[in-house]
N, C-alpha and C positions, 0 to 999 in steps of 0.2 A: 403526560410528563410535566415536572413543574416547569416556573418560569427558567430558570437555569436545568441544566443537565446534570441529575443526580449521578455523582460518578459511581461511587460504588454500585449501586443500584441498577446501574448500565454496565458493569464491569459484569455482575452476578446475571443479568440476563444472557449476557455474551458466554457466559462459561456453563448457563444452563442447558441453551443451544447447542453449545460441543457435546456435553455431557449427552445429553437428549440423540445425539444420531454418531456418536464415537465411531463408530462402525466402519460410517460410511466415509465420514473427516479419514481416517487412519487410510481406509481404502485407496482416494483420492490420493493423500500423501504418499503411499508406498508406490502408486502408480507413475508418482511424477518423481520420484526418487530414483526409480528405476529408469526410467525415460534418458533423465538429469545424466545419470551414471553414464548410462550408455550415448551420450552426447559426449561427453568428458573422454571416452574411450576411446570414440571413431571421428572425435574435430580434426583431427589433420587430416583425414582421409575425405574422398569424396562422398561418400557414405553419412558424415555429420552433418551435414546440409540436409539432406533425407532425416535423419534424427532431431534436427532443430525444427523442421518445422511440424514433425510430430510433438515434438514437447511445447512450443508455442499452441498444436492444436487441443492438445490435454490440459495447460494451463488456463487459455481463456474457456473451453469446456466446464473447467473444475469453478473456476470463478461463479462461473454464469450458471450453474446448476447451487452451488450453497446460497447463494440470494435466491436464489429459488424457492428452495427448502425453508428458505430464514422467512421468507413474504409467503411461507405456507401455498406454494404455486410449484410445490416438487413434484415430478414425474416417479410412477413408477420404478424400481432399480436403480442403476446409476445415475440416468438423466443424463447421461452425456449427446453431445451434440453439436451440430454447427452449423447452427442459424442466425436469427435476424439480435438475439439477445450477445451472441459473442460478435458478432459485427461488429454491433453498438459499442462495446465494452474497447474492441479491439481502436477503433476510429477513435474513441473518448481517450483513451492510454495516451494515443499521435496528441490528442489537440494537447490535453493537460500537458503531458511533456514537454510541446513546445511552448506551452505559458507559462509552469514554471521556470523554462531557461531563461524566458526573458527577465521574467523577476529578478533570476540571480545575476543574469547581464546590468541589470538596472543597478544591483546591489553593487557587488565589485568595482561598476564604473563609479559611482558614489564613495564607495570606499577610498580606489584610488584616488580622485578629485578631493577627497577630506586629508589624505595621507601628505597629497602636493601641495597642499593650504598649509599644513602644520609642519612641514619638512622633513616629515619621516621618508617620504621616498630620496632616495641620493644616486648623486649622477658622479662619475669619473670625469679625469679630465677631459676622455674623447668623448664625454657627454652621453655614455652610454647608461643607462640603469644599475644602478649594483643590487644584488639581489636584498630577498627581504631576510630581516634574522627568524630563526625558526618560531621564537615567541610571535614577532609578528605575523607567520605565518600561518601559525595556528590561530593566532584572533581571525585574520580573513576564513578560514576554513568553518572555526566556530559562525562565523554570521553566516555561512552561507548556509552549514546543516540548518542556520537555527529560522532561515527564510524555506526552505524547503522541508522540516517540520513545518511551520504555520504556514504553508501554503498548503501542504498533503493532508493537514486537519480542516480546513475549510472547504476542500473540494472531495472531502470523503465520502457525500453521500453519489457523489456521480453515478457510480457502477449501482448501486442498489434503484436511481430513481429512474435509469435507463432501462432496468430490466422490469420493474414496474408498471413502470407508465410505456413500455415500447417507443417512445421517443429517443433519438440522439439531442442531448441539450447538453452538454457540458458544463456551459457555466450558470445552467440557470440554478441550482440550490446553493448557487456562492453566497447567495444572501439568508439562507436559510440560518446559516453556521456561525454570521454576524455574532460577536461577543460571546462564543464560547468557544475558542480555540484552547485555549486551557484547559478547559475543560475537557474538551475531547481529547489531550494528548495524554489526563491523568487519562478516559478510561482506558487508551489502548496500551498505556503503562501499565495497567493491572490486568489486560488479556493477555496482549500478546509481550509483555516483560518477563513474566516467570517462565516461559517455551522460552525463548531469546538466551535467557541468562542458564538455561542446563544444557542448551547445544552449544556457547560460550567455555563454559567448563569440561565437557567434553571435547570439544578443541583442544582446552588447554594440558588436560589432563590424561586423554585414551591417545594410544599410536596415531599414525596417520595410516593407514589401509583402508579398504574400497568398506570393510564390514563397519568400521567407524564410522565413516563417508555417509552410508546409508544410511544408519541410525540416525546422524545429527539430523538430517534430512528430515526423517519422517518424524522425528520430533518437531520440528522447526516449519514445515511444513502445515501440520494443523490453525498454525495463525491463519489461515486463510478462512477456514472455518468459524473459528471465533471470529474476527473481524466481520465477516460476512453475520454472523449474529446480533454483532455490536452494531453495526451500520442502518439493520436492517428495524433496528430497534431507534435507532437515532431520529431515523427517516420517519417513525410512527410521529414521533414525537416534536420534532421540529417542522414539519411538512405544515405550512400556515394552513389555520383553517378555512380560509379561502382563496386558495391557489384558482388561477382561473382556468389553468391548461388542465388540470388532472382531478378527479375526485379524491378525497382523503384515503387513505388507506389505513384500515381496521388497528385502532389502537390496542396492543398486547396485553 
């Protein structure tokens, strides 16, 4: 890969790899759609607890089996399972979560403190807060997607280097993804943007019933496939050539 991240050229790998095992992408999706549904059905009941934590065990399954396939390390037929790679996957999900909360803890409180410096924030007479107006509301919201985009493009190679290398490390490829966070969010604007924006339009456009439900699903659903492609391509590419923990793994 060159010094920067070709994007298109990482968008087209990612779409060659969906393209390359569609089969099994759409399989995976209609599996978890199904799952999804029937979690949706039976959540009030005691019954949806039994249902979530089969679709929690089909998602980290499904994850952890297309970097599989993407690192050329797929098993025979589905390759579902739950072992030491969805572990990893599952434990890595906790940390990142709680480190990106903190980030946007950090944000907001910065925010607020810049708000109380310039006097945007205002108080009543009993000294209470008045709220914020909806433009300002939406600036805070804006910076926090736009911290939680650049934080989810710098920690994206996690799940591929975990299943890789059989290591739990979460933060170690943070430095890998140093100065191409834009990059990486055009490529996964040209994987996973055109799925996004036809189950978008179907929202807007079909009924709402369980057979629409589905579809948007397993349309929207194959991002995981591309990504898992896109990542898995990243990781060839960005992985220094002398990591000291892991051997390189086979440029594409």
């Amino acid at each position: 890969m060159a010094a920067h991240i070709p994007i298109i050229a990482s968008a087209i790998t990612a779409w060659q790899f969906f393209i390359s095992h569609w089969r099994t992408a759409l399989t995976y999706a209609a599996l978890q759609a199904g799952v999804a549904l029937a979690f949706a059905a039976l959540s009030p009941t005691a019954a949806g607890a039994v249902v979530f934590m089969g679709y929690l065990f089909i998602t980290l399954s499904v994850q952890a089996a297309l970097i599989r396939l993407a690192l050329g390390k797929g098993a025979p037929g589905l390759g579902l399972r739950l072992g030491k790679d969805e572990f990893n996957i599952l434990i890595s999900a906790v940390v990142l979560t709680v480190v990106i909360s903190f980030m946007l803890f950090l944000t907001f409180l910065g925010l607020a403190i810049l708000m109380q410096l310039f006097g945007v924030l205002q108080f009543n007479e009993a000294g209470e807060l008045q709220p914020l107006s909806n433009a300002q509301l939406l600036y805070v919201q804006i910076a926090g997607l736009a911290v939680v985009i650049l934080a989810m493009s710098r920690f994206c190679l996690v799940f591929v280097d975990t299943v890789a290398t059989g290591r739990l490390r979460p933060l170690h490829t943070w430095s890998w993804t140093k100065g191409e966070a834009i990059r990486i969010i055009g490529c996964y604007g040209l994987t996973a943007g055109p799925m996004q924006l036809i189950s978008f339009a179907i929202v807007l456009l079909a009924p709402a019933n369980p057979f629409f439900m589905f579809l948007t699903m397993i349309i929207t659903l194959p991002v995981s496939a591309l990504s898992a492609g896109l990542t898995a391509h990243l990781y060839r590419g960005l992985q220094p050539s002398e990591d000291p923990f892991d051997p390189i793994i086979e440029q594409d």
